[in-house]
C-alpha positions as CSV (number, residue, x, y, z in Angstrom):
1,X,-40.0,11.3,18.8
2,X,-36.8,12.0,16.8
3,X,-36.2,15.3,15.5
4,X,-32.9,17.4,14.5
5,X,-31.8,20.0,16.2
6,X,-29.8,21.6,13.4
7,X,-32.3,20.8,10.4
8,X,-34.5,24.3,9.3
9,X,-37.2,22.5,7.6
10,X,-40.1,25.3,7.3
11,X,-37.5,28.0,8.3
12,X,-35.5,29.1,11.0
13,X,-38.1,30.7,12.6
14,X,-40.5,27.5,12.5
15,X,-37.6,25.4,14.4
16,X,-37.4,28.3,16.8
17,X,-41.1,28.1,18.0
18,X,-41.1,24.6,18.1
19,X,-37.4,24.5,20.4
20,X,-39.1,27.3,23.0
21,X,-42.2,24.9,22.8
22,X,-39.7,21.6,23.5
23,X,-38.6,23.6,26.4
24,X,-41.7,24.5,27.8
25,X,-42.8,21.2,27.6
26,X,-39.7,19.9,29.5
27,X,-40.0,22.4,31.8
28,X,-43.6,22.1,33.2
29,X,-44.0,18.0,32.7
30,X,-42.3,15.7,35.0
31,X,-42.8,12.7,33.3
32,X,-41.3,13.8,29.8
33,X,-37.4,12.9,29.6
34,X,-35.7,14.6,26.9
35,X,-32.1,13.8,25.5
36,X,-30.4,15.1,22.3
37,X,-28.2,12.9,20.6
38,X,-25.3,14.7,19.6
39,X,-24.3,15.6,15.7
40,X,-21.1,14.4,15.6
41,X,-22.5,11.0,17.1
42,X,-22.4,9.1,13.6
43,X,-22.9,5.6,14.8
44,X,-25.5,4.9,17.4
45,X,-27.9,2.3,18.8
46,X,-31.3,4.8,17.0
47,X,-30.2,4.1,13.4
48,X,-32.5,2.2,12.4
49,X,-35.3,4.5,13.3
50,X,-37.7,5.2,15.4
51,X,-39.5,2.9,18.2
52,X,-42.5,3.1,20.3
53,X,-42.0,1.2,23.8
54,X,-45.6,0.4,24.8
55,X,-47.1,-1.7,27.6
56,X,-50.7,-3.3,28.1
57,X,-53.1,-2.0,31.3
58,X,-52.3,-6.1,31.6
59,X,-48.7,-5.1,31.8
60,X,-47.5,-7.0,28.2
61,X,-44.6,-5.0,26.9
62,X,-45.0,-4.4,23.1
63,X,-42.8,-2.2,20.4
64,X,-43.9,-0.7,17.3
65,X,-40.6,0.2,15.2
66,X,-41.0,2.3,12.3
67,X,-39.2,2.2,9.3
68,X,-39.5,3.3,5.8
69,X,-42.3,1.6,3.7
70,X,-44.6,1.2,7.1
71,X,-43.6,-0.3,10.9
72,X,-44.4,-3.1,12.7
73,X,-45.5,-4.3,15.9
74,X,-43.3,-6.9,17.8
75,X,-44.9,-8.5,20.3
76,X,-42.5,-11.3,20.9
77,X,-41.2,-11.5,24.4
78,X,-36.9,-11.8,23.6
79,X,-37.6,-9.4,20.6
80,X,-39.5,-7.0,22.9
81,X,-36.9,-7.5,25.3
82,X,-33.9,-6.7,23.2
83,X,-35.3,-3.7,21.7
84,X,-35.8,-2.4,25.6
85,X,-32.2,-3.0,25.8
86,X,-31.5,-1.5,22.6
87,X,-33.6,1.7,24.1
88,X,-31.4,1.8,27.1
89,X,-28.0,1.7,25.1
90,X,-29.4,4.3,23.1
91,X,-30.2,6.6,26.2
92,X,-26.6,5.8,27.8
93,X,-25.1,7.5,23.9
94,X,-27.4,10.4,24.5
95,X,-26.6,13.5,26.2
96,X,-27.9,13.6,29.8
97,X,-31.6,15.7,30.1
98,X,-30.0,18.8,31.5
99,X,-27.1,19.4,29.2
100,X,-29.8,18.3,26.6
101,X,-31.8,21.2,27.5
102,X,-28.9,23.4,27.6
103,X,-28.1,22.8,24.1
104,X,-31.7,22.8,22.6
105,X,-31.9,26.5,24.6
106,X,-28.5,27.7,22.7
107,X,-29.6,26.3,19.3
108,X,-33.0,28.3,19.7
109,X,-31.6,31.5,21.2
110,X,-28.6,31.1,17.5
111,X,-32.2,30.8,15.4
């Protein structure tokens, strides 16, 4: 999921709820990893959008990349594999979880 940490859409207090609700979430579930990119980060590996890293109950690795004008599905093996890489580049440029959940609880105690 991307989102923006700085952008009010709805109002200030509508990005409020939903940072205390982010925070809840990654509070009570273990398996959800959160990481902020940072603003002033203006080249990074998530410009071109957003991706869905999937795998099979047969264990088949798929990605569904969104763009504007629709998404696709890649199911090719070296494209799969390149876009896992590409994730993993993109979580090294992200903040780590914890200082990620420091800012995202100072931007919702400025709102």
């Amino acid at each position: 999921m991307a989102s923006n940490l700085e952008r009010t859409l709805g109002g200030a207090e509508v990005l409020k709820e939903q940072l205390l609700h982010l925070l809840e979430c990654m509070r009570r579930m273990n398996h959800l990893t959160v990481q902020v990119m940072p603003s002033d980060q203006h080249t990074h590996a998530g410009l071109n959008g957003p991706m869905q890293l999937m795998c099979t109950a047969e264990g088949r690795n798929l990605v569904f990349a969104e763009s504007q004008g629709g998404g696709r599905l890649i199911s090719r093996p070296e494209q799969v594999g390149d876009m896992f890489d590409l994730f993993g580049i993109l979580r090294a440029q992200a903040l780590n979880p914890w200082k990620s959940a420091e800012i995202t609880e100072t931007k919702a105690r400025q709102l």
